[in-house]
C-alpha positions in Angstrom: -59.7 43.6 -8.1 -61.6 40.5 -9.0 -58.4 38.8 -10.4 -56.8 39.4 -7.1 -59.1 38.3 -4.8 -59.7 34.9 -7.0 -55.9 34.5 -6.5 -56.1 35.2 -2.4 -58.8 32.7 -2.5 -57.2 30.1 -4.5 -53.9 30.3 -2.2 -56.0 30.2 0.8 -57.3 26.7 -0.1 -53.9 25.5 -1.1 -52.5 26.4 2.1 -55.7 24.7 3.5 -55.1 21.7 1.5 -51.5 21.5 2.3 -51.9 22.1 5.8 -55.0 19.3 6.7 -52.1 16.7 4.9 -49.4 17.6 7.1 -51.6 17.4 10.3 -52.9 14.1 9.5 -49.8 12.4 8.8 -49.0 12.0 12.9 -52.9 11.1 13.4 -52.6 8.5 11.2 -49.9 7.2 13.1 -51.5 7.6 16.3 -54.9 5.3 15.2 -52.0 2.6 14.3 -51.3 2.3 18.0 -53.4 -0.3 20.6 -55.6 1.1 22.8 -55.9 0.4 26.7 -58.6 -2.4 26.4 -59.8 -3.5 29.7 -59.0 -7.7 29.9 -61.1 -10.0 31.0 -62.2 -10.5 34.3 -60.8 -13.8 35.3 -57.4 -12.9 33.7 -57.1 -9.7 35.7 -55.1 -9.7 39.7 -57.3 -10.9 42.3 -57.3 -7.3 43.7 -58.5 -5.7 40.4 -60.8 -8.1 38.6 -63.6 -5.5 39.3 -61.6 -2.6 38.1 -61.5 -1.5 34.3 -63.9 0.4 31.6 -66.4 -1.5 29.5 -67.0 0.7 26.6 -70.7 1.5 26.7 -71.0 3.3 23.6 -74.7 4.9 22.6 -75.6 4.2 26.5 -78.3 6.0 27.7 -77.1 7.9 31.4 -80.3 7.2 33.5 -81.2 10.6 33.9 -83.7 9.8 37.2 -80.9 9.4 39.2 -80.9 11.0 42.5 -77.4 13.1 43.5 -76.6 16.3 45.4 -74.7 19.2 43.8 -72.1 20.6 45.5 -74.4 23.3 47.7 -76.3 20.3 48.9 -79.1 20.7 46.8 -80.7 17.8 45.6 -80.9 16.6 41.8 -80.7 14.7 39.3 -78.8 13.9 36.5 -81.5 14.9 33.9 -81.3 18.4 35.1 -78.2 18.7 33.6 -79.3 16.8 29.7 -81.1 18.3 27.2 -78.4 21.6 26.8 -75.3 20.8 25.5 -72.7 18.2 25.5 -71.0 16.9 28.3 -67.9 15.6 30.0 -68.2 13.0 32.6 -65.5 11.8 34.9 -65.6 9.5 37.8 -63.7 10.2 40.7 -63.7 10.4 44.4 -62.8 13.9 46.2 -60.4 12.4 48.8 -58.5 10.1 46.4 -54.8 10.1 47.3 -53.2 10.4 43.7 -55.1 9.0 41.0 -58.5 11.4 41.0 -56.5 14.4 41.0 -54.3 13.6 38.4 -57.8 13.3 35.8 -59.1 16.3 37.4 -55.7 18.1 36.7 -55.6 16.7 33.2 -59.2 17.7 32.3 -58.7 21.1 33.7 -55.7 21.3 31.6 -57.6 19.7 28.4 -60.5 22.4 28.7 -57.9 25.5 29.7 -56.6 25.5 26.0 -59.9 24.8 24.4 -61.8 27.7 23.5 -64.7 26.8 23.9 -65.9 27.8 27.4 -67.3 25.3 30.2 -71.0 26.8 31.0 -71.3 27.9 27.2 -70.6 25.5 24.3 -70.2 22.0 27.0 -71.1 21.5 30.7 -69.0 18.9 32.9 -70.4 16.7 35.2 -68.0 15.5 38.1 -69.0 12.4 39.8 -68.2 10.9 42.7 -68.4 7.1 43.3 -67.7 6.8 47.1 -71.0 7.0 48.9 -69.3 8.4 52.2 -68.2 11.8 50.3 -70.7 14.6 50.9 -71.1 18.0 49.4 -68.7 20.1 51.5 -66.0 18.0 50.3 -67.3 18.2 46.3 -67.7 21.9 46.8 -64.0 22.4 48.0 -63.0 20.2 45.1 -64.9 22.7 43.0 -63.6 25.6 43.8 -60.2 24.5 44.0 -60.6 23.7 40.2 -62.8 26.8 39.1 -59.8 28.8 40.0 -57.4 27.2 38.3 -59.8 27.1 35.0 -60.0 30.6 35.7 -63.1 31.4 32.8 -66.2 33.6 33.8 -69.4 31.5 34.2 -67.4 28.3 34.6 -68.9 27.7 37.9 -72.3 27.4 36.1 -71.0 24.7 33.9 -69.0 22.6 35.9 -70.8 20.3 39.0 -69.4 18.1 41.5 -72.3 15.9 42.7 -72.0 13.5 46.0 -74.7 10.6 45.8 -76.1 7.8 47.5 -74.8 3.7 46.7 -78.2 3.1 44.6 -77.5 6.0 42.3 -73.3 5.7 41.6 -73.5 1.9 41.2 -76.4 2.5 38.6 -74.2 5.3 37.0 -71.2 3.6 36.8 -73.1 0.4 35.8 -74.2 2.4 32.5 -71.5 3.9 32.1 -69.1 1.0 32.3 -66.5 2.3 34.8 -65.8 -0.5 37.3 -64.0 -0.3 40.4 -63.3 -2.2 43.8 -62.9 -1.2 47.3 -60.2 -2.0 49.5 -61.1 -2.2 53.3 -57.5 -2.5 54.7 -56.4 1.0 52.8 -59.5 2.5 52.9 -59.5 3.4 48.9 -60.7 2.3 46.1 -58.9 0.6 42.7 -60.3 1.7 39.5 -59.1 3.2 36.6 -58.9 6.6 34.5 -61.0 7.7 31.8 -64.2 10.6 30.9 -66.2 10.1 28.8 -68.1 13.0 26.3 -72.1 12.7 26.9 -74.6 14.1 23.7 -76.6 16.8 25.2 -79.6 13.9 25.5 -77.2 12.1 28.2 -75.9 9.2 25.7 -72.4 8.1 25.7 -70.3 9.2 22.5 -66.7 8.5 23.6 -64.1 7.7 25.8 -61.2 9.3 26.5 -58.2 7.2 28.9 -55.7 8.2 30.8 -54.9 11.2 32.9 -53.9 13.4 30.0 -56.5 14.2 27.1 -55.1 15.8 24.3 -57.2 19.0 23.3 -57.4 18.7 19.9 -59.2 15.0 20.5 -61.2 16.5 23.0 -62.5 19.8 20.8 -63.4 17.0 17.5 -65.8 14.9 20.5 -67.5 18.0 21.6 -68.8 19.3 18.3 -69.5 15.8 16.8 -71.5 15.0 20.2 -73.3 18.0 20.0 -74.2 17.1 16.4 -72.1 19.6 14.9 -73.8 22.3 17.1 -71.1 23.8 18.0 -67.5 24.4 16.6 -66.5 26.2 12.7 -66.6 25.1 9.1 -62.8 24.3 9.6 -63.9 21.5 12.2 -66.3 20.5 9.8 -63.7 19.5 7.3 -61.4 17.7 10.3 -64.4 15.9 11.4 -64.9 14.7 7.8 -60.9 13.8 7.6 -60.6 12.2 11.1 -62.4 9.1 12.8 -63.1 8.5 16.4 -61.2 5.2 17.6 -63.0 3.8 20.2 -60.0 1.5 20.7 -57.3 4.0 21.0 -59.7 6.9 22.2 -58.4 9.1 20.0 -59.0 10.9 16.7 -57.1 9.4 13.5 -57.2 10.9 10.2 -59.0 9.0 7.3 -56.4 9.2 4.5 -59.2 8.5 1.5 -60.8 11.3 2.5 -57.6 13.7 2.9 -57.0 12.4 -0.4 -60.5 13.1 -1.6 -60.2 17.0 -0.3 -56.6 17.4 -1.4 -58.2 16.4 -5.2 -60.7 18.2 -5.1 -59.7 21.6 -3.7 -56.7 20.8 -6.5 -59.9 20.7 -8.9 -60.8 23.8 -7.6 -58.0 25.7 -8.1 -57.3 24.5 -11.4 -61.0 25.3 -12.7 -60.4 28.7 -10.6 -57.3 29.4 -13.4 -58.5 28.0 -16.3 -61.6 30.3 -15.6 -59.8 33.8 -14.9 -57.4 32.6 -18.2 -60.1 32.0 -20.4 -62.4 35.5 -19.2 -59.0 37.5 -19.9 -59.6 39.4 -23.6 -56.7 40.8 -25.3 -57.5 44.4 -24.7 -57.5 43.4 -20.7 -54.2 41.7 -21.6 -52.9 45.2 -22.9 -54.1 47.0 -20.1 -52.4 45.1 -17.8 -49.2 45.0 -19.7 -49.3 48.8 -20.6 -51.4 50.7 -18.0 -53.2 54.1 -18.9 -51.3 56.9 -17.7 -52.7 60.9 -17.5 -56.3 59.7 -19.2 -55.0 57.9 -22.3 -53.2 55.0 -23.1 -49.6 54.2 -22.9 -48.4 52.4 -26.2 -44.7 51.5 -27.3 -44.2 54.9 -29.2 -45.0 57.0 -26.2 
């Protein structure tokens, strides 16, 4: 019984092995890419140089700032630090196009995570046109709660409405820049979130209107310190890199290599072991088991 289960074991962490290097072959390729930099200012068309992300990484979110949840109730962001990680995005609720592509990406994003919005993370929806009030967040809400369709989700998930003083501070810190366009009556900007620590620090980015869940999952447990998540995200979090540039996950092939070795260490040591601890009598045994009470042997 102990041979066996040494030999379950020992295929377990081959097939362990073996699978972490096939996954990380296409991450590797996806760190090789560029990333959607914002360029500089004076460079940019005259009706977006004040659209763009500056990466703010290790930025503090000013947690005094004032807001209003989507029941009208006033608070501030602070209420919501100090539990879990977070996802931030910055949107307005009557945004034509853009807005409800990220929210429909998000919602997407967090739908095949299993971790659950309320529970292991919290999401903070933001939105940056002073006009907006909480009637209109708290439609947006509940249109998205039911699509995300998990119990306790409204807990977890906000849409806040705030005042000029508090979104350009917010979005100040958080490097999101946008412009408003009087003739149209929107604004430019451009698409990210970004995953908060539970103490309201920016850890990551993520751009685009599509965030791919696996990404997503790694920024959670290594913004919550590791908090949250299993041993197996453990080992990818050791194996893969955050890439601010890209805003993506790509795997660290040194260190693939370095678990590949060792868990082959492993597994030979595992052998050698069992090989060495086998006595001849055990070796008879196996190869002539006991039948009726007594021992088989080649004159039976």
């Amino acid at each position: 019984m102990r041979n066996k289960t040494r030999s379950r074991v020992g295929t377990l962490i081959a097939a362990a092995v073996y699978a972490a290097c096939i996954f990380a072959l296409p991450a590797w390729g996806q760190s090789l890419t560029q990333g959607p930099l914002s360029p500089p200012a004076n460079v940019r068309p005259p009706g977006l140089r004040n659209v763009g992300i500056e990466q703010r990484l290790n930025e503090q979110i000013p947690p005094g700032l004032a807001f209003r949840d989507e029941n009208g109730k006033a608070v501030q962001l602070g209420d919501y630090f100090g539990k879990r990680p977070m996802i931030l995005n910055l949107v307005y609720y009557q945004c034509p196009m853009l807005c409800g592509e990220v929210l429909t990406g998000l919602e997407s994003a967090m739908r095949v995570l299993k971790f659950d919005a309320g529970k292991e993370f919290d999401v903070l929806t933001v939105s940056f046109d002073p006009k907006e009030t909480p009637a209109m967040a708290a439609a947006k809400k509940a249109e998205y709660i039911k699509r995300y369709g998990r119990p306790g989700a409204a807990a977890g998930w906000h849409f806040l409405t705030g005042p000029a003083a508090s979104i350009d501070a917010l979005t100040k810190a958080a490097g999101f820049q946008y412009q408003y366009d009087p003739r149209s009556g929107q604004f430019a900007h451009s698409t990210a979130i970004m995953v908060l620590t539970p103490e309201g620090k920016i850890a990551q980015y993520y751009y685009g209107v599509e965030f791919p869940p696996k990404d997503l999952r790694l920024g959670l447990i290594q913004a919550s310190q590791n908090k949250i998540g299993t041993v197996v995200d453990q080992v990818l979090l050791y194996c893969y890199h955050y890439d601010p540039n890209t805003g993506k996950y790509g795997a660290i092939i040194s260190r693939v290599l370095q678990l590949a070795a060792g868990a082959t260490v492993l597994i030979l040591g595992t052998f050698l072991i069992v090989m060495f601890r086998m006595t001849p009598a055990t070796i008879a045994e196996r190869k002539y088991p006991a039948t009726n009470g007594r021992r088989r042997t080649t004159n039976d």
